[in-house]
C-alpha positions in Angstrom: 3.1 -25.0 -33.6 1.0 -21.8 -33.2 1.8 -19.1 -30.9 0.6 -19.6 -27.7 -2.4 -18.2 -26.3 -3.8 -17.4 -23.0 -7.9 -17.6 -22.9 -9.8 -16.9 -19.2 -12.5 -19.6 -19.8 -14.4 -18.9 -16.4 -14.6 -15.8 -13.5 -16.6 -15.5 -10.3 -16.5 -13.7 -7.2 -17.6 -15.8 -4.5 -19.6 -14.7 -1.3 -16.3 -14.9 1.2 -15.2 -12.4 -0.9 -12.7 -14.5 -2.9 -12.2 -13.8 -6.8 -11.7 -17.1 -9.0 -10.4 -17.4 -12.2 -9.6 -20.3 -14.6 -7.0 -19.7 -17.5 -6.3 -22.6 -20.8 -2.8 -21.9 -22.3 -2.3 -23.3 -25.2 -1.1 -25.4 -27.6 2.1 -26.5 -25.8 4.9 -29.1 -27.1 4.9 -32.2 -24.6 6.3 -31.4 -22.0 5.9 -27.2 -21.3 2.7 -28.0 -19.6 3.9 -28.7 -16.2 7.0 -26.3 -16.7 4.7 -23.5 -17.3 2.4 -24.7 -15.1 4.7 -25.2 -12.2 6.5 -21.9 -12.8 3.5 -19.7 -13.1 2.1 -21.5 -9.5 5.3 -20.3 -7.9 4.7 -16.6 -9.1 1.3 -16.4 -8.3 1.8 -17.7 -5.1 5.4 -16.4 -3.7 6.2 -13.2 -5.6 3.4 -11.1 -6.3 2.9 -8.3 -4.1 -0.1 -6.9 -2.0 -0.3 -4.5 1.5 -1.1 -5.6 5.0 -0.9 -4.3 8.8 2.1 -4.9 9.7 2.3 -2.9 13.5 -0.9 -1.1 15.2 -0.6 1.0 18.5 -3.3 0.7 20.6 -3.8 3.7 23.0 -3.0 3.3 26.4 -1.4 -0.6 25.4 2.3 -1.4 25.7 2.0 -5.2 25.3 -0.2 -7.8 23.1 -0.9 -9.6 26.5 -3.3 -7.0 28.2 -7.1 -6.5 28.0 -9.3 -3.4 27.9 -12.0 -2.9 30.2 -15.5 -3.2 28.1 -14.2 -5.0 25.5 -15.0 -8.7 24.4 -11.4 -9.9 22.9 -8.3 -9.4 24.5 -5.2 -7.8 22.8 -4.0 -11.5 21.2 -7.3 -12.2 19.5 -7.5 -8.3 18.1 -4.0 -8.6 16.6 -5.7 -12.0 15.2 -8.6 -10.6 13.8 -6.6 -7.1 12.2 -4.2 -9.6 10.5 -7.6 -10.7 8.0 -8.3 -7.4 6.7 -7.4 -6.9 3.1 -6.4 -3.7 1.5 -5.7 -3.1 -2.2 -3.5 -0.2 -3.0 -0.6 0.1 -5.6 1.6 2.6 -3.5 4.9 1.1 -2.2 5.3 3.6 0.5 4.5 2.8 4.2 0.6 4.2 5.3 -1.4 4.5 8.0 -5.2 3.9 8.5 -6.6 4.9 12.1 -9.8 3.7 14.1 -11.4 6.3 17.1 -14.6 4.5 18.1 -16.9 4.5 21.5 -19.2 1.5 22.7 -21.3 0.2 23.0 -20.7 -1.0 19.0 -19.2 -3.6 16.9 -16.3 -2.5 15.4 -15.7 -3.4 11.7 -13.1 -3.0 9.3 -15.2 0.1 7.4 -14.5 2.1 10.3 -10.9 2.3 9.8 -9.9 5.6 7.8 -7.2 5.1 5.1 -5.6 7.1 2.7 -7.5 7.6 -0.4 -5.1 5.7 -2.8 -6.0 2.9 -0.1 -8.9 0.2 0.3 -10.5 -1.8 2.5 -11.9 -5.0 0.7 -13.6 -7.0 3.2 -15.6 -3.8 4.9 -17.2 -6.1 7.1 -14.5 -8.0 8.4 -14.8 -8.2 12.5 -12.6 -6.5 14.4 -13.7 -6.4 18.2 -16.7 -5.6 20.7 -17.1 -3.2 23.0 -20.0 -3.8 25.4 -19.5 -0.4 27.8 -18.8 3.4 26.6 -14.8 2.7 26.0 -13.2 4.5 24.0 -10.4 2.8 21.5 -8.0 4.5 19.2 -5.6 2.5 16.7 -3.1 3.3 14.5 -2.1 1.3 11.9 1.1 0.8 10.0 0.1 -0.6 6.6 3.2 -1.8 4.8 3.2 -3.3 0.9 5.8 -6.2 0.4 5.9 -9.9 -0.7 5.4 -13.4 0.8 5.3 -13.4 4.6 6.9 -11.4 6.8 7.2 -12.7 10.3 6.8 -9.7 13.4 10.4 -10.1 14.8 12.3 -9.2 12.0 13.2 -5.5 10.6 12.3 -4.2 14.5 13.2 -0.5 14.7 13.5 1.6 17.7 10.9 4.1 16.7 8.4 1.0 16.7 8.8 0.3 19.8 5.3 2.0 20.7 4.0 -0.4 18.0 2.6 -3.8 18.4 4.4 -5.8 15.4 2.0 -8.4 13.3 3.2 -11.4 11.2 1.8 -9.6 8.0 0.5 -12.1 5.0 1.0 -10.1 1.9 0.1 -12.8 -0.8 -2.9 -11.9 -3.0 -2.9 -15.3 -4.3 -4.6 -18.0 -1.8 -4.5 -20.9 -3.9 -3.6 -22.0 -7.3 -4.4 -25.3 -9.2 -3.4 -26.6 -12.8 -4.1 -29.5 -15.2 -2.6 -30.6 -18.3 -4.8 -32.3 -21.3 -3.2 -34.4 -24.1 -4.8 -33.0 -27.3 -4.6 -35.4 -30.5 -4.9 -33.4 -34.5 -6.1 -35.3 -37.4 -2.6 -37.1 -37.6 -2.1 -38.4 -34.2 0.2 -35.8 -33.3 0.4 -35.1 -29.7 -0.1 -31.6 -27.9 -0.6 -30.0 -24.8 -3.1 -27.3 -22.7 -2.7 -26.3 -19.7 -5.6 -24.8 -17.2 -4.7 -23.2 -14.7 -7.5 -22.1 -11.6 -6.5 -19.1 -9.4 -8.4 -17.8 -6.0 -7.0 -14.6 -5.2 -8.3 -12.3 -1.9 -10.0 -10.3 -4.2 -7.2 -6.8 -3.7 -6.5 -8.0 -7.3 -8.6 -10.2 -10.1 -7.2 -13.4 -11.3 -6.7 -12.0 -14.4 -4.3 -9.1 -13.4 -2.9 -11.5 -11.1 -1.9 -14.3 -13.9 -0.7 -11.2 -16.2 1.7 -10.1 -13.7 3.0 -13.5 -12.8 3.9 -14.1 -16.6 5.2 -10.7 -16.6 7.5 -11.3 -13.5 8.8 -14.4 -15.3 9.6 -12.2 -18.7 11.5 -9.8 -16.9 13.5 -12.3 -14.6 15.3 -13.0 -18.3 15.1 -9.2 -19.7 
């Protein structure tokens, strides 16, 4: 049998933002189709890494369960909505973005400033309302890691002026795969594989199916 091949066969970015990708590997012996397959799923969805907020301080705020005059969400649902921003950024090293606006606006995720190595990918995403002349300030503690990191663990004392997030930093939001059965001229038996990849769109399904098979190479290196 051949070398194996991977071919992308179909790309799109959608209008939520998403970035899809479809992938055919093959020809595979009988059998390395849902090895592959399952392996590469696990990668693509546990171990590749992205950035996310992971604390914010929130000037004059000491806890998630207070409100601020003039403005439309309490503390809880602006922790919510900070938590669906999406950054893309290669630096390991914690960063910080801040926010200074005054009302009456609505306050969007373009308005934060960032590092330059940093960026925003959803620039529109909602943040809060303010209805009066408030004035908000945020800080944000933008952390890059894998998988899921819940807000309670890692505390440190000099956070405690820091309200701590549940950060998601999975690029990858779903995965999907399918094997065929390909028959040759003799009735020998074969295997591809396709594999279909939604990522947030920090990376492209193609860098992020590269990276997964590269993670898997060096787990054995």
């Amino acid at each position: 049998m051949s070398d194996i091949s991977i071919k992308c066969i179909k790309s799109d970015k959608l209008q939520s933002g998403v970035s899809y990708g479809q992938f055919l590997i093959n020809p595979l012996f009988v059998g390395q189709g849902i090895t592959i397959g399952n392996q590469l799923r696990r990668v693509l969805l546990g171990d590749l890494p992205g950035k996310a907020i992971s604390a914010v301080r929130i000037a004059g705020i000491r806890h998630e369960f207070a409100t601020i005059p003039g403005v439309r969400e309490d503390i809880l649902e602006i922790l919510l909505n900070l938590k669906g921003i999406i950054f893309s950024g290669n630096n390991k090293e914690i960063e910080f973005g801040r926010l200074r606006v005054q009302g009456p606006m609505v306050v969007t995720a373009d308005l934060i400033e960032v590092p330059e190595d940093l960026e925003i990918i959803n620039k529109t995403h909602y943040i809060t309302t303010i209805s009066t002349g408030t004035i908000l300030e945020f800080e944000f503690k933008i952390e890059y890691g894998t998988g899921y990191k819940l807000a309670s663990q890692f505390f440190k004392q000099e956070d405690e002026n820091y309200l701590q997030l549940d950060s998601i930093f999975m690029p990858v939001q779903k995965v999907d795969f399918r094997i065929e059965n390909v028959y040759d001229r003799l009735n020998n038996i074969s295997e591809r594989l396709f594999i279909d990849i939604w990522t947030d769109g920090s990376i492209s399904p193609h860098d992020a199916i590269k990276l997964a098979a590269q993670t898997v190479i060096n787990l054995f290196t």
